[in-house]
PAZAPA-4460 file (N, C-alpha, C; in steps of 0.05 Angstrom, whole numbers, plus 32768, in hexadecimal, padded with zeros to 4 digits):
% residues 69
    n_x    n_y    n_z   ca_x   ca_y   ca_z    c_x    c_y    c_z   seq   type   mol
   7C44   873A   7E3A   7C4B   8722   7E49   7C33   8718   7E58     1      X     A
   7C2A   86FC   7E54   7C16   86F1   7E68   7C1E   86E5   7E82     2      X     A
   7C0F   86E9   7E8D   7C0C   86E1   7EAC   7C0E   86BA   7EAE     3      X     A
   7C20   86B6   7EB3   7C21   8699   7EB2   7C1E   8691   7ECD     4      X     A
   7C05   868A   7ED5   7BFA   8677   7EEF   7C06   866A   7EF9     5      X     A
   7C12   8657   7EF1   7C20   8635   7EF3   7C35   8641   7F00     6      X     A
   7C4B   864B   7EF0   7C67   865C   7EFB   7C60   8665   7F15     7      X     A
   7C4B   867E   7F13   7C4A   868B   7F32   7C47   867A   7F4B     8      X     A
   7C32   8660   7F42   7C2C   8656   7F59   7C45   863C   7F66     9      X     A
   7C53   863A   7F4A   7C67   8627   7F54   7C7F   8639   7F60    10      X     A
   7C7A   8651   7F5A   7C94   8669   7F65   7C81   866F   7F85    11      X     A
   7C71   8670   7F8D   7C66   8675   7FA2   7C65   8659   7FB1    12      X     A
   7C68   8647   7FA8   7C71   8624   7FBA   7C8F   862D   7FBB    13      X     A
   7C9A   8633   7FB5   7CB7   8635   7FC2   7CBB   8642   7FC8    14      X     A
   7CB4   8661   7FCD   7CB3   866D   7FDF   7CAD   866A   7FF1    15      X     A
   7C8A   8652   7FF4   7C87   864F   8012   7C96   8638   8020    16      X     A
   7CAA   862B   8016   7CBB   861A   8021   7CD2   8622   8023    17      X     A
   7CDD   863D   8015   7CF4   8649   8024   7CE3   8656   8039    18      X     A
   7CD5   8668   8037   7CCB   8677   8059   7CC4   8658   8064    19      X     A
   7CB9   8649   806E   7CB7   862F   807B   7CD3   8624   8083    20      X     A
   7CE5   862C   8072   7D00   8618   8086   7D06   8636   8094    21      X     A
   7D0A   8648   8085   7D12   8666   8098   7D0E   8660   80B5    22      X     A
   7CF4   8660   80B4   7CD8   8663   80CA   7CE9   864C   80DA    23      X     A
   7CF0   8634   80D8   7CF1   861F   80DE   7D0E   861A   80F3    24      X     A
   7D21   8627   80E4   7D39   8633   80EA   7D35   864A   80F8    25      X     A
   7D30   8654   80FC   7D29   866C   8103   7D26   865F   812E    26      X     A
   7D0C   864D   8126   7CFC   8641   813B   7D16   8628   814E    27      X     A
   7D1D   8619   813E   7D36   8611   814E   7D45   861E   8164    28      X     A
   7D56   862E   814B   7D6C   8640   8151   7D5B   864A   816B    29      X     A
   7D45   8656   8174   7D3D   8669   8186   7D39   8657   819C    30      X     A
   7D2F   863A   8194   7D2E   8624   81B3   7D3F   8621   81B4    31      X     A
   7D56   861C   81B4   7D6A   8610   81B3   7D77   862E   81C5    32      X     A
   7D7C   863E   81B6   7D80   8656   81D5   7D73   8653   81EC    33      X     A
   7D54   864B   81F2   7D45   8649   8200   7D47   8633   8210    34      X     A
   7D56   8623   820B   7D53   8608   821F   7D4D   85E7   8211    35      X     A
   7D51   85ED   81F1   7D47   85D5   81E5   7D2C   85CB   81E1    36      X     A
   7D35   85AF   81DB   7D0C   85AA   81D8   7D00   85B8   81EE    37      X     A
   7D11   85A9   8204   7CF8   85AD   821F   7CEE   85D2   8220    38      X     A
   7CF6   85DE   820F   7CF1   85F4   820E   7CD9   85F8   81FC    39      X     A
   7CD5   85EA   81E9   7CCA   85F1   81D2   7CC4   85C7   81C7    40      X     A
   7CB7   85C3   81D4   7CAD   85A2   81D6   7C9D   85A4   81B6    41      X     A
   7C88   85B7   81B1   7C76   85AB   81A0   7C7D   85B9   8181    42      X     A
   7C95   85C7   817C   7CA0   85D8   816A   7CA0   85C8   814B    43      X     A
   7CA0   85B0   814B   7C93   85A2   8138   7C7D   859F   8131    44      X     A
   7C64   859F   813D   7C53   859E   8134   7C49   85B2   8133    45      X     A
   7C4B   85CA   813D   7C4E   85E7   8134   7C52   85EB   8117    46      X     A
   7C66   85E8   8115   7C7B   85E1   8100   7C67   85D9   80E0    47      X     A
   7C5E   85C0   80E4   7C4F   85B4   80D3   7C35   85B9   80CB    48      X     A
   7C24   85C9   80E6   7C06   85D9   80E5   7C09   85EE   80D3    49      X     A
   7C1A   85FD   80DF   7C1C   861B   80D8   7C20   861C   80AF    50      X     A
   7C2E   8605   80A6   7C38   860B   8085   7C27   85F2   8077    51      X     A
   7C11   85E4   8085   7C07   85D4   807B   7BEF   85E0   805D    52      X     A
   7BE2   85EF   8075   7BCD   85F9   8060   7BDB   860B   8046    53      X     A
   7BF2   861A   8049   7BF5   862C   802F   7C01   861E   8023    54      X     A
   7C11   85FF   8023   7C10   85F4   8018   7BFF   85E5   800C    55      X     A
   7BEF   85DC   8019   7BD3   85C9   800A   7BC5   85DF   7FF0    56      X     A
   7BC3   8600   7FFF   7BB8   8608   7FF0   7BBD   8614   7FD1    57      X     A
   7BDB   8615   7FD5   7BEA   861E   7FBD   7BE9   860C   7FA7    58      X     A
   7BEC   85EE   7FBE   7BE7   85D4   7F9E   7BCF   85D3   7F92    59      X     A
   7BB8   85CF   7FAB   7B9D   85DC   7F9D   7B9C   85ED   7F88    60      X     A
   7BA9   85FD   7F86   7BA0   8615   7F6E   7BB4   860E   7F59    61      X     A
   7BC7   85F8   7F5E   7BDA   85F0   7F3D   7BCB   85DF   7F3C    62      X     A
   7BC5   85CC   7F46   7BB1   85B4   7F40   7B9B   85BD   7F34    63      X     A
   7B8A   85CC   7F3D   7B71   85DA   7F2E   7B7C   85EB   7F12    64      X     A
   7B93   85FE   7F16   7B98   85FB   7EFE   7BA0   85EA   7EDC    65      X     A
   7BAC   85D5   7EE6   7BB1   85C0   7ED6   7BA0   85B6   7ECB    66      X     A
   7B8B   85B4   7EE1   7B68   85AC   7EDB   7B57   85BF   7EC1    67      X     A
   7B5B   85D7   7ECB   7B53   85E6   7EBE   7B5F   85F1   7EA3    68      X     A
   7B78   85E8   7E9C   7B82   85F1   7E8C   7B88   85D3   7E6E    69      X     A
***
């Protein structure tokens, strides 16, 4: 059986967007015990830093694959 690139990396983008809503939910649910936004004001943009890059970088490497293949 060969190692199919494309698959893994499109199986590793949805992985990182189920852990990203997890994480996400996760982050609510815990301000929202806490007191709400005013508890947790900048939890969005948190939010958006934190899953930016493993996203950018996962397409990077299907994109470079496609390239390369």
């Amino acid at each position: 059986m060969t190692f199919n690139r494309e698959r893994f990396l499109l199986s590793l983008l949805g992985a990182i967007f189920a852990f990203q809503a997890a994480v996400f939910v996760f982050g609510i649910v815990t301000c929202t015990r806490l007191g709400g936004i005013k508890a947790c004001p900048d939890i969005g943009d948190y939010y958006n830093n934190t899953f930016n890059v493993m996203i950018a970088t996962t397409l990077a490497l299907l994109t470079a694959n496609k390239r390369d293949g």
